[in-house]
C-alpha positions, 0 to 999 in steps of 0.5 A: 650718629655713626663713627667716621672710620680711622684714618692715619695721618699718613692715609690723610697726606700728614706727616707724622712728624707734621701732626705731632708739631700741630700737636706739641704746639697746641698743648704748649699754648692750653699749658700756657693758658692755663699757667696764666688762668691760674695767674690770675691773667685772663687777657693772656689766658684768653690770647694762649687758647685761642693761639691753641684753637687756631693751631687745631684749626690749621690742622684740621683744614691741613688734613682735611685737604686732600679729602675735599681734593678727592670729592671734587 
């Protein structure tokens, strides 16, 4: 499978500062789940993952945006 070539937030019509929010958010949920896992709350785990799967999302779509703006 061939490699997507390197683009920059910026070259993909994200900040910088917008990336690194999606970013800090996502990782701040994973810490949060995983301190619940290990706390033996698997309810609260599952919730902190997915809040961290759907952060991921919105950054994906958020990115991938001005890409699908181009191809139509």
């Amino acid at each position: 499978m061939a490699k997507a070539p390197q683009q920059s937030n910026t070259q993909l019509g994200i900040s910088e500062q917008t990336a690194r929010e999606f970013k800090r958010i996502a990782e701040q949920e994973e810490k949060a789940g995983t301190e619940s896992w290990n706390d033996g709350d698997y309810d609260s785990a599952a919730d902190h993952f997915e809040r961290a799967a759907n952060t991921l999302r919105k950054y994906a779509a958020h990115v991938q945006a001005p890409a699908q703006a181009q191809i139509i």
